[in-house]
N, C-alpha and C positions, 0 to 999 in steps of 0.2 A: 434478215437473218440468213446466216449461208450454214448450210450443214451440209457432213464429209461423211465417207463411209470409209475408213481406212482402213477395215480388218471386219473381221468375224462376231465383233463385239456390240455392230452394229453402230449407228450414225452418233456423230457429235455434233454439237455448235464450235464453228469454225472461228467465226464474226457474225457485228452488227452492228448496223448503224442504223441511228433515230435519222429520221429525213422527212421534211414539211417545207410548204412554200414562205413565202418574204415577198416582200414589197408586194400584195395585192393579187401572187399567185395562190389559192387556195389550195395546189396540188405539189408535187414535188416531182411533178412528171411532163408538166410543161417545158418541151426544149427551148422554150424563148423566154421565160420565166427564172425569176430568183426563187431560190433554194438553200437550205439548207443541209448539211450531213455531219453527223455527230456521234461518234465512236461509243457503243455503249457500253460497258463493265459487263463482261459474262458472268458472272456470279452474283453480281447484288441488282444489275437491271438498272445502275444509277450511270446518269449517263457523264460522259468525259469533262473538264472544265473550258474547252473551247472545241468548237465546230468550224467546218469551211463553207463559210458565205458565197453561193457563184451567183453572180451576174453579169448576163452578157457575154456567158463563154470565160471570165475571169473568174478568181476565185483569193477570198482573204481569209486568214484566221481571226474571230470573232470570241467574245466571250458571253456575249447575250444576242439574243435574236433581236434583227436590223428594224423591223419593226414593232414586236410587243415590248422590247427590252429588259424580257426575261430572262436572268441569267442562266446557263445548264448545270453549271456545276450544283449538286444535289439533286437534281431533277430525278428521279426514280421512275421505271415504265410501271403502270400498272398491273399486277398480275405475272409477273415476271417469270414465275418458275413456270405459270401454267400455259404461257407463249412457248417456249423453251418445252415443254413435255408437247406441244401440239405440234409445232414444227419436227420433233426428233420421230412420234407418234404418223405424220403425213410420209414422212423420209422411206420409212419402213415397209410404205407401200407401191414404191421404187428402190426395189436391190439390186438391180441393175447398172442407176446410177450413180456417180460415186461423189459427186455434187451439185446442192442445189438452192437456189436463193430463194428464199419467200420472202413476199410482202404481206405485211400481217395488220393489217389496218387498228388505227387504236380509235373511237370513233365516239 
């Protein structure tokens, strides 16, 4: 999740993308590992109907993950509003600066 400070009004949610590994990587931080990233809906937390699959430095649009073969479309994060107030809530304690990306583990 990427949040901005644009003005006086204090931080927003910019973007976010869901992201996990594939093929056998358990993390999505493996630079030699498959991955996935998946544009999530900032208002309902349901995430996009296709994602981009890398492997190998390449990269395809997919409609379900390569190995569970779970589709995303519908897929909803859990908690969604309360991710979204914790990132905007951590932002606030950097006014300094004017963005910034967390990873917010779903576990």
């Amino acid at each position: 999740m990427v949040t901005v400070r644009r003005s006086s009004d204090g931080p927003s949610v910019l973007a976010c993308y869901f992201r996990c590994g594939a093929d056998g990587s358990i993390t999505d931080a493996d630079s030699r590992g498959s991955k996935i990233f998946c544009l999530v809906d900032l208002w309902k937390g349901e995430l996009s109907d296709q994602a981009v699959f890398l492997k190998h430095g390449f990269g395809e649009w997919v409609l379900k993950h390569p190995t569970s073969g779970v589709y995303f479309k519908g897929m909803v994060i859990p908690y969604w509003d309360k991710r979204k107030e914790t990132a905007l809530k951590a932002h606030e304690a950097f006014p300094n600066i004017g963005a910034i990306g967390w990873d917010i583990a779903i576990t």
